[in-house]
Every structure is written in structure tokens, then in C-alpha cells.
C-alpha positions as CSV (number, residue, x, y, z in Angstrom):
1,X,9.1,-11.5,11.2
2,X,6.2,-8.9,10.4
3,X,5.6,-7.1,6.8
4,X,6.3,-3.9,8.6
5,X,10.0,-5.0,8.8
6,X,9.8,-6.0,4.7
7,X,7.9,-2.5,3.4
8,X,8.7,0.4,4.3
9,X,6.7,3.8,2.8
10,X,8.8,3.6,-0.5
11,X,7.9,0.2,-1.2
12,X,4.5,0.3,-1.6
13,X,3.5,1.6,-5.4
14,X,0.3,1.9,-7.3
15,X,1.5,1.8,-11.1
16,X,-0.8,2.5,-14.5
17,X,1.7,1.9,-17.2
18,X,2.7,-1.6,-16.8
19,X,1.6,-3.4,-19.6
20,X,3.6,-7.4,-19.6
21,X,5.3,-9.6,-17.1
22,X,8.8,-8.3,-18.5
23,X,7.7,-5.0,-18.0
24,X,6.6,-5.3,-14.4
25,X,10.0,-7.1,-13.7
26,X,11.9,-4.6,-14.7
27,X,10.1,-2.1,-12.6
28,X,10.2,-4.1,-9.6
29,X,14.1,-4.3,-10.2
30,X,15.1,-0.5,-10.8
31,X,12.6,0.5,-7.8
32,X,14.4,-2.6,-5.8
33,X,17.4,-1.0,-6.7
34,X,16.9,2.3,-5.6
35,X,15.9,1.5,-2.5
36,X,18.2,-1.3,-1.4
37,X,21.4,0.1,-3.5
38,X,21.6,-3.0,-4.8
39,X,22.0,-3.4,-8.8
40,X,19.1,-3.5,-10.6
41,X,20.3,-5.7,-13.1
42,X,21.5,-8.2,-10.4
43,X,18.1,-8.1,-9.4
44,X,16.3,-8.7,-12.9
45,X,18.0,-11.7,-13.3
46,X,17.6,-13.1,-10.0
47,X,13.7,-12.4,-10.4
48,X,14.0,-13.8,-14.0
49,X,16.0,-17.0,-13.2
50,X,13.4,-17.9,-10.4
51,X,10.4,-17.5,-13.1
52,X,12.1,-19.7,-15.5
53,X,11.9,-22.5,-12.9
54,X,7.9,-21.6,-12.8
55,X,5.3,-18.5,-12.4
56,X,5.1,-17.3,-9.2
57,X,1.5,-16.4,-10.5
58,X,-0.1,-17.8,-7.5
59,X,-3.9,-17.7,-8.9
60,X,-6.5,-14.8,-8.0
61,X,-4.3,-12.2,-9.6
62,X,-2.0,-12.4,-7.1
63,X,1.8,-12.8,-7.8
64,X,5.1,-13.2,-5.5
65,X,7.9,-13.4,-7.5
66,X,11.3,-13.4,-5.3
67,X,14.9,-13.8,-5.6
68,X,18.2,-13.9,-3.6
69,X,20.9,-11.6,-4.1
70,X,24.8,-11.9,-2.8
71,X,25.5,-8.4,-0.6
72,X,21.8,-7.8,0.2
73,X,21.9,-7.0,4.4
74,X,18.0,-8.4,4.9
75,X,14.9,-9.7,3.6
76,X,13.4,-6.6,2.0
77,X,10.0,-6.2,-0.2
78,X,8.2,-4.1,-2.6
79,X,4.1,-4.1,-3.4
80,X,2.9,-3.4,-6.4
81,X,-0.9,-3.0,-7.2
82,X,-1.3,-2.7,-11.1
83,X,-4.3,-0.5,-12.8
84,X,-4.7,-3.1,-15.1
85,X,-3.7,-6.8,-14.5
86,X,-1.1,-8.5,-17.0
87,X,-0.7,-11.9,-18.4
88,X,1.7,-13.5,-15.7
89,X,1.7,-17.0,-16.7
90,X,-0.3,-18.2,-13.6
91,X,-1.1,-20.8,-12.0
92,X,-4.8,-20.7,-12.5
93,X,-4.4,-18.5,-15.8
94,X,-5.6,-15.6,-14.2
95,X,-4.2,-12.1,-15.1
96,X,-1.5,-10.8,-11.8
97,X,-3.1,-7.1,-10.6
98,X,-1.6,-7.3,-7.1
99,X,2.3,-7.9,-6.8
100,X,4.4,-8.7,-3.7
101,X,8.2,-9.2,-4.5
102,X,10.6,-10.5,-2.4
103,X,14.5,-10.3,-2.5
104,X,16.7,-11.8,0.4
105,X,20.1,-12.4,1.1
106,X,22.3,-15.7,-0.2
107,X,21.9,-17.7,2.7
108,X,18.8,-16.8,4.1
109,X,17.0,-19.9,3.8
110,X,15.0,-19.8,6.9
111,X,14.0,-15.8,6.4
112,X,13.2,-16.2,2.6
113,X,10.6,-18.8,3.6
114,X,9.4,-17.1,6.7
115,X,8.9,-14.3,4.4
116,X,6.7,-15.8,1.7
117,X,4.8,-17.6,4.4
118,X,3.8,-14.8,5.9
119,X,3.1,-12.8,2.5
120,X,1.2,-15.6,1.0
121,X,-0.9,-16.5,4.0
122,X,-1.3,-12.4,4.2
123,X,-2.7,-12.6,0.2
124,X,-5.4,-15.6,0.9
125,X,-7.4,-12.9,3.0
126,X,-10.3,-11.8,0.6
127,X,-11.7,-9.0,2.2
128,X,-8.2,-7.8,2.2
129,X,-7.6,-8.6,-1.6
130,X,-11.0,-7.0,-2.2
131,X,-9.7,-4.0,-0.2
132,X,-6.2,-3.9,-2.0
133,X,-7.7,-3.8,-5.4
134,X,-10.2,-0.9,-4.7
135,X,-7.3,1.3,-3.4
136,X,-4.7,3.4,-5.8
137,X,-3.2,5.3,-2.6
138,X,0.2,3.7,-1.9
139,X,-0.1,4.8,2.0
140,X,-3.6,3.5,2.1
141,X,-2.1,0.4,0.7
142,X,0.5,-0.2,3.2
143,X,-1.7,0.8,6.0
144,X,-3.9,-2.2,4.6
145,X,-1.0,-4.7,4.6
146,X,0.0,-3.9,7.4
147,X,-3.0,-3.7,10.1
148,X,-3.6,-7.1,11.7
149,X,-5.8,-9.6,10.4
150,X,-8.9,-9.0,12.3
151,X,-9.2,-5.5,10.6
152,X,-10.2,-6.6,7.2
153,X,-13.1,-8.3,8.4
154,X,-16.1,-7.6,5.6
């Protein structure tokens, strides 16, 4: 599995008027919907149910929150990088400015987990953090996630 096959073009946003956690779930789910066909509300609650059991503020203003939804034909994605960072409930009590959501299929155990493997490993690159956060251009930021490791060398 590669993040090219989890973002596509769409997927990647640079947002200025998101302001709480609520907020940013909401956005996640209508622009999830919009691109998968799915329901957006379907999608707000799976998001929402899967914070209730804990943050998926991972620390360094980095947060993956994910769900599984019945119908959904793959693993699909959606980056967000936020002007200003939001309270997210963290881990490490940071505020969240980079945002990589994750919805999969009912069933897809193995290609959930795969998928935020590879999307949290992807996030522990600091030159590539550093490089995320100084970018507002949504195809600069997908080129970024998406060129292999060795390019975000310092």
C-alpha cells in the first residue's frame, strides 16, 4: 500500500477557518463525502465514535483520526494542514495543525492498519513535518507526502 493509492489531488486541503476539533470533524466528513459518495453523516459519527474511545492527537501537532464505514469500496484518505492549530485533546497536549484522516471499509482489518502504519511512520519524518507546515499549496503538499523518504532530507 502507498499514500498515492489513499490521496488523490482532491484530498489534500489547506484550510484557514477551522477553529475546534468539532469543527475540523465536520469538514473532514462533508469533504470525505464528496469525494467517496459516502454520507457525510455516516462519516461524522464513525470519526466521532473512534475519538470517544481516545484522541487520535498523536503529539507534535499531528493528528490521524479514522473510521470504518459499511459500503466504502477501499481505504481512502484526506490531508488536512490547518493555518492555525486547534485544541485536539492530544496526547502530549499539543495543539493538532497537520491532519491525516483515514476511513476504510467494515472488514478491512489488515488495510486499516497497514494504512495508519504507513501514515504514522510517514508523520515521524521531521524535515517533512517542518516542510508540511511551511506549505499552504495543496499540490505542493501532496507532492510532499508523497515523494519517497530520502527527499525530505534537511
Amino acid at each position: 500500500m502507498e499514500l498515492s493509492d489513499l490521496l488523490s489531488e482532491e484530498s489534500v486541503l489547506s484550510c484557514t477557518s477551522i477553529g475546534s476539533k468539532a469543527e475540523l470533524l465536520e469538514k473532514l466528513s462533508q469533504t470525505a463525502a464528496e469525494l467517496t459518495g459516502q454520507d457525510a453523516a455516516t462519516i461524522l459519527t464513525a470519526l466521532t465514535a473512534r475519538e470517544e474511545l481516545g484522541s487520535t492527537g498523536n503529539g507534535n501537532g499531528i493528528a490521524i483520526p479514522h473510521g470504518k464505514l459499511p459500503g466504502l469500496p477501499a481505504v481512502t484518505g484526506l490531508f488536512v494542514r490547518l493555518d492555525e492549530p486547534i485544541e485536539f485533546d492530544a496526547l502530549d497536549d499539543q495543539k493538532v495543525d497537520l491532519v491525516i484522516m483515514l476511513l476504510a471499509p467494515v472488514g478491512a482489518g489488515a488495510d486499516h492498519l497497514k494504512a495508519l502504519a504507513l501514515v504514522a511512520r510517514l508523520l515521524r519524518t521531521e524535515a517533512l513535518v517542518d516542510q508540511l507546515r511551511r506549505t499552504r499549496d495543496p499540490r505542493r503538499l501532496r507532492q510532499l507526502l508523497l515523494a519517497p523518504p530520502t527527499a525530505h532530507a534537511a
